[in-house]
N, C-alpha and C positions, 0 to 999 in steps of 0.2 A: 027324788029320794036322796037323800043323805050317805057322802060316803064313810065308811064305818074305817077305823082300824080293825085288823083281823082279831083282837082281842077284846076291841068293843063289840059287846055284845046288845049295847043302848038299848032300842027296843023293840028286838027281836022275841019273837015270841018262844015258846020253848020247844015247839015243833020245830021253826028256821032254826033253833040254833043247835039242835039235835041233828039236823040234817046236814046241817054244815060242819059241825064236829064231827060226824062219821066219814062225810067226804075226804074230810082232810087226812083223819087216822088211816084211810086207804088208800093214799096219795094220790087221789084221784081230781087234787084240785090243780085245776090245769094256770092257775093263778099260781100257784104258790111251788111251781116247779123247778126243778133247775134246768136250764137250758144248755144245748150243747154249746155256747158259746161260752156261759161259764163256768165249765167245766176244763174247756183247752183253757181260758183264764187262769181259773185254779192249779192247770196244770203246771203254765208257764210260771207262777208264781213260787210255785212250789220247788222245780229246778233252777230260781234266781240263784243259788249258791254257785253255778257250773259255767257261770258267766265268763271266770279265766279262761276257760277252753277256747279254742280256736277251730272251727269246721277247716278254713282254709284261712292260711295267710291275713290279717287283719280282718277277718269274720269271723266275731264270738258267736258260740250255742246259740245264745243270750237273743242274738241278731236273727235268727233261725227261726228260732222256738216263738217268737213276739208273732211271728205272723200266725202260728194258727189259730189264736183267737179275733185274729183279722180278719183272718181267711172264715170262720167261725160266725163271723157276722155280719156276713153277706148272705147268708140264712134267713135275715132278719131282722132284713132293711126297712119291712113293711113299718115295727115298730121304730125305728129311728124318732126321736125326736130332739132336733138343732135349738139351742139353748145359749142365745147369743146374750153373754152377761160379762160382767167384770171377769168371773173363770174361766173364761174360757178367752176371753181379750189380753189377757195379762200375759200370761205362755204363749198365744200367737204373738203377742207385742216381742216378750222376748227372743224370741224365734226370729223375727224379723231382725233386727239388732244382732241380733249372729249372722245375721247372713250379708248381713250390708258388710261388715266386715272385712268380708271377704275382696271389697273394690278395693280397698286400702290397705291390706293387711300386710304384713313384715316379711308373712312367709304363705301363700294363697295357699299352696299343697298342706299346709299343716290345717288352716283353716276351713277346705273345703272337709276334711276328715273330721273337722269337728260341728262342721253343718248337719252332717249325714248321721252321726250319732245322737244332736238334739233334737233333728227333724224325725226321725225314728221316735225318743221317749216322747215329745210332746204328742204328735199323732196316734199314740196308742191313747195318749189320755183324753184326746181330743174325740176322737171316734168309738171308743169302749163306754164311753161317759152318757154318749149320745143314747143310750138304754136306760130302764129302768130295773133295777134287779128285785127283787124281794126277799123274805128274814132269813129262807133255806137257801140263796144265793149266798147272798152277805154273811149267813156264818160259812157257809163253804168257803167264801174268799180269806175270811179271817182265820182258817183253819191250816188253809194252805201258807199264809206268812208263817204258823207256826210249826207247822212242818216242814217249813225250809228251814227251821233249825237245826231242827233233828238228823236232817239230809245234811246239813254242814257238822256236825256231832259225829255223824258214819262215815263221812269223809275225811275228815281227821283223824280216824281209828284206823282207817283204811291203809290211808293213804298220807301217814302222817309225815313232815320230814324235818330236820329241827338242823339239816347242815347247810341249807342256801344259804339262810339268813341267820348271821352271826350273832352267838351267843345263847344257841340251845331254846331257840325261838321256836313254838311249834308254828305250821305250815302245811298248806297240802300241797303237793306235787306229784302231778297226773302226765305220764308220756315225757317227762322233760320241762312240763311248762307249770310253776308254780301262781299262788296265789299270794299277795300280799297278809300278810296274819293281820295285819288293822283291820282290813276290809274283809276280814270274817268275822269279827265283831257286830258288824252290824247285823248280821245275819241270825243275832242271839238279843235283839233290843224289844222289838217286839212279841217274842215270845217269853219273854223272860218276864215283861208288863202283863201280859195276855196271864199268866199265871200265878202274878200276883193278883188281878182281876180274881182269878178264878176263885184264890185261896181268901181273898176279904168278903167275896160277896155267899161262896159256898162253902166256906169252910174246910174245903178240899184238903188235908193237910202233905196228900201227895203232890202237890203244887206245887210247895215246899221243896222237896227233894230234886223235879223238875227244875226248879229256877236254880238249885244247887250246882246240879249238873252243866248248867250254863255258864254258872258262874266260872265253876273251876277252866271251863275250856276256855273264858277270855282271859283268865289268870295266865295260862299256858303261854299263851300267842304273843304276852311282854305287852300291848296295844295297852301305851298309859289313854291316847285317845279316847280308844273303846270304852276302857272301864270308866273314865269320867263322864264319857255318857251316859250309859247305864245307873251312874249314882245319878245323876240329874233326873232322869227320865223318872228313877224310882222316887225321889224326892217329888217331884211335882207330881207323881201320881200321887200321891200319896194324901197331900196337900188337897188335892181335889176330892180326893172320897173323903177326908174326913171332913170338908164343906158343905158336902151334901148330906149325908148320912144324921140322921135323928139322933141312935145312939153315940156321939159326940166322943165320948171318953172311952168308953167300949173300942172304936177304933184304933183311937190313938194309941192305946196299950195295945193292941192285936197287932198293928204295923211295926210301933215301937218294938217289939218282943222279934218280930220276923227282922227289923232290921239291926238287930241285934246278934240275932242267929249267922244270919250274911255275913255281918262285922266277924264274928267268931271262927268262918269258913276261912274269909279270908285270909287271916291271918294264919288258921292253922296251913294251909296250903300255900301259902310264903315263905312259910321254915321247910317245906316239903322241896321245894322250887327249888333247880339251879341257880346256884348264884347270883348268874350273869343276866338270869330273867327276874330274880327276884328283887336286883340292884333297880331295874328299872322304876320299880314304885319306890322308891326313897327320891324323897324330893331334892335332897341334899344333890343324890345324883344325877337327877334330873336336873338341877342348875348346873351341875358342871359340865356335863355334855351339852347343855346348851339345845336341850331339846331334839336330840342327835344332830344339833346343828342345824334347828330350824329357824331360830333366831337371826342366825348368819343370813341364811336363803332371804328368808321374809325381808330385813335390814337392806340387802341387796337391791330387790325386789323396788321398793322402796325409793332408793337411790335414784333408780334408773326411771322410776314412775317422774318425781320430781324435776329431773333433770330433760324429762321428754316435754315436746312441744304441745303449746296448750292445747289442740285439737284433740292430740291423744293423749292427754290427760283428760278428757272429755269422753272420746269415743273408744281410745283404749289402741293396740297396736294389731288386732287381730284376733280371733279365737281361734286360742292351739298354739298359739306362741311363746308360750311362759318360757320355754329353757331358753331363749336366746337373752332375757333379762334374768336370768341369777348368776351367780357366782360361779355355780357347778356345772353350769347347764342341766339339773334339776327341773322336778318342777316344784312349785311352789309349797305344797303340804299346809296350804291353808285357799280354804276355795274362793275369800272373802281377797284377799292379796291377789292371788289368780287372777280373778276376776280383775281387779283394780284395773292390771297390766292390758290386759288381753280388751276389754271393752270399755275400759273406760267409767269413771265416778257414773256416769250414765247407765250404761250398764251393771253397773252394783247397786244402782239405787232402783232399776226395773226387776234386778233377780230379788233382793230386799223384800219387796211389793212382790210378788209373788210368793215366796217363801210366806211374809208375816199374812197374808191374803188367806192363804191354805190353813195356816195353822191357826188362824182366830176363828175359822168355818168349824174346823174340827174340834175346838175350845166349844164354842155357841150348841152343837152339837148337843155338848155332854160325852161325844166320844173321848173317852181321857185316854185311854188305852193308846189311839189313832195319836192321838195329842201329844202325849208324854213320849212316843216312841220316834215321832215328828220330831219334837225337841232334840231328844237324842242324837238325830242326824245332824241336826242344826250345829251341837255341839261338837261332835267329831269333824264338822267342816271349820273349826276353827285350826285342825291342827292333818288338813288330810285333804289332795285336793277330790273333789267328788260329783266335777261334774258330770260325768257321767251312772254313777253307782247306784245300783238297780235298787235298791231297798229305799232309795228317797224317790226317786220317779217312780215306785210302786207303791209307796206310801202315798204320794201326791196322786195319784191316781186313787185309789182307796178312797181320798176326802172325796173329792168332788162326784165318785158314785155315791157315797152317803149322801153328799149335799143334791143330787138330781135325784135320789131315789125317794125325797121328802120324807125322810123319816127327823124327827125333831129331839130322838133321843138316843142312844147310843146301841143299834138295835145288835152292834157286835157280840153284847154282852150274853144273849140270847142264842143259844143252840136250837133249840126246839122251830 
């Protein structure tokens, strides 16, 4: 017998498919459940914003909360299925490459600390992957990226603080221990795509207001980063629906018009701005600070890659050692430079292949959403270091459940 998709109905008679439509409307299909595994999944996904905290001394939430959908799926080991391919080779490869590191490294204490943090994101993706989830999982999962928006929105109302960080920057800061305002940007990429989704394909025009709201709060936070993600991510979505999409021009005026509306937000909420946050988007000003001085870093950075022996310009000087090659003893603010230092042209060309690996899966897809918010990060790691930063190791994970759960089309798109 032939396996069906749950909405092919091929040829099924109209008793099966009566029967099975009633099952379902009763949730009574033990197929199409959500499991208690991802459900802690959704959970953990959902509190990625609280990642800054600290349970104890160098132990994030973040580091906490991961295992109980670990812990979660050892429920339901019986389903496991080990799926030894390129996606799953490519992140052990890197993984490896981090850790050898560690025989040679500049600084071994800096390096083991950051074994421990990659070996953590990749074994979550590596063992959560090993499932297969279905449409009421996978919109649960996609629902909770977009409700950690919302949880970074309440937190910022909360717990907003705009005096750490200079120049009327918003921020949260919880007990003493603040968040960097860039990296709450990200935490607004995928939801803010997820609702343009919503608003081209359902005409939802509360979507609208939704992504409004997003918007203004990365306006707030100064993060030029951020926000040139976000114009990326929306431009290549954008790009992609009207590819696909029959009515061709219909589109192109519908997104045209909303990304018009945006343009119009933004600017009116620039004259609203502090100064000293709204100086940040003039380009003008941004060439004179020099990027707050990331030009320097990076230039440095640089310097000291060239001037290092060819091995570690090969293999790199350790991972976790970027401050002892800048200027400032910083670290780098760009993940691609990072990287350079720390493992080596070898190393950047296995994270490379990883990174471009994920996001042509999620391209082939048709996940644009997954895709375009992918991108995003891509672009903020130009100017932000992010190897660790829970929104791209949750996004990377995300593909490769789509890509193991064999679905061939974008089945995010779908609530039901």
């Amino acid at each position: 017998m032939k396996n069906k998709d749950e909405n092919d109905w091929g040829d099924l008679t109209m008793i099966k498919a009566y029967r099975i439509y009633s099952t379902k409307n009763n949730g009574m299909d033990k197929n199409n459940k959500i499991s208690i595994r991802t459900q802690l999944l959704a959970f953990y996904l959902f509190l990625a914003p609280l990642d800054f905290l600290s349970v104890v001394p160098g132990v994030s939430l973040a580091r906490i909360l991961i295992f109980l959908p670990l812990v979660g799926s050892l429920i339901y080991l019986k389903y496991v299925k080990i799926r030894i391919d390129r996606f799953f080779a490519v992140p052990l490869f890197y993984l490896i490459i981090i850790t050898l590191t560690s025989y040679y490294s500049y600084d071994v204490a800096f390096t083991q600390q950051r074994i421990i943090t990659i070996v953590l994101n990749i074994t979550v993706i590596l063992i959560l992957s090993m499932f297969t989830y279905n449409h009421r999982e996978l919109a649960l999962i996609k629902k909770s990226f977009a409700f950690s928006g919302w949880l970074t929105v309440v937190l910022m109302l909360f717990y907003a603080d705009r005096n750490i960080i200079g120049g009327e920057r918003l921020t949260i800061a919880i007990n003493g221990v603040y968040q960097d305002p860039n990296y709450l940007t990200g935490f607004f990429i995928f939801p803010i795509i997820y609702y343009l989704d919503d608003f081209t394909k359902k005409k939802n025009k509360l979507s609208i207001i939704k992504m409004i709201v997003f918007l203004v709060f990365v306006l707030l936070t100064g993060s030029r980063g951020g926000l040139m993600a976000i114009i990326v991510s929306i431009l290549f979505y954008s790009l992609m629906r009207m590819k696909d999409v029959k009515k061709r021009f219909s589109s192109i005026a519908i997104l045209s018009v909303l990304i018009s509306i945006l343009g119009l937000i933004f600017n009116f909420v620039l004259n609203m701005m502090p100064e000293s946050v709204a100086n940040r988007y003039d380009i003008a000003f941004t060439l004179r600070d020099g990027g707050a001085d990331r030009w320097e870093i990076w230039e440095s950075v640089i310097n000291n890659y060239r001037q290092s022996p060819i091995f570690n310009q090969i293999f790199g000087w350790g991972a976790g050692t970027i401050r002892y090659f800048t200027y400032n003893g910083n670290v780098a603010h760009n993940i691609w430079v990072e990287s350079l230092m720390e493992i080596g042209i070898f190393g950047v060309f296995i994270l490379f292949v990883f990174y471009l690996l994920y996001f042509k899966k999620s391209y082939n897809l048709g996940a644009y959403v997954v895709a375009s918010s992918f991108l995003g990060y891509m672009i903020m790691g130009l100017s932000m270091s992010l190897y660790s930063y829970k929104p791209i190791w949750n996004i990377l994970l995300l593909i490769i459940i789509l890509k193991n759960s064999g679905f061939k089309k974008d089945t995010l798109q779908t609530d039901k």
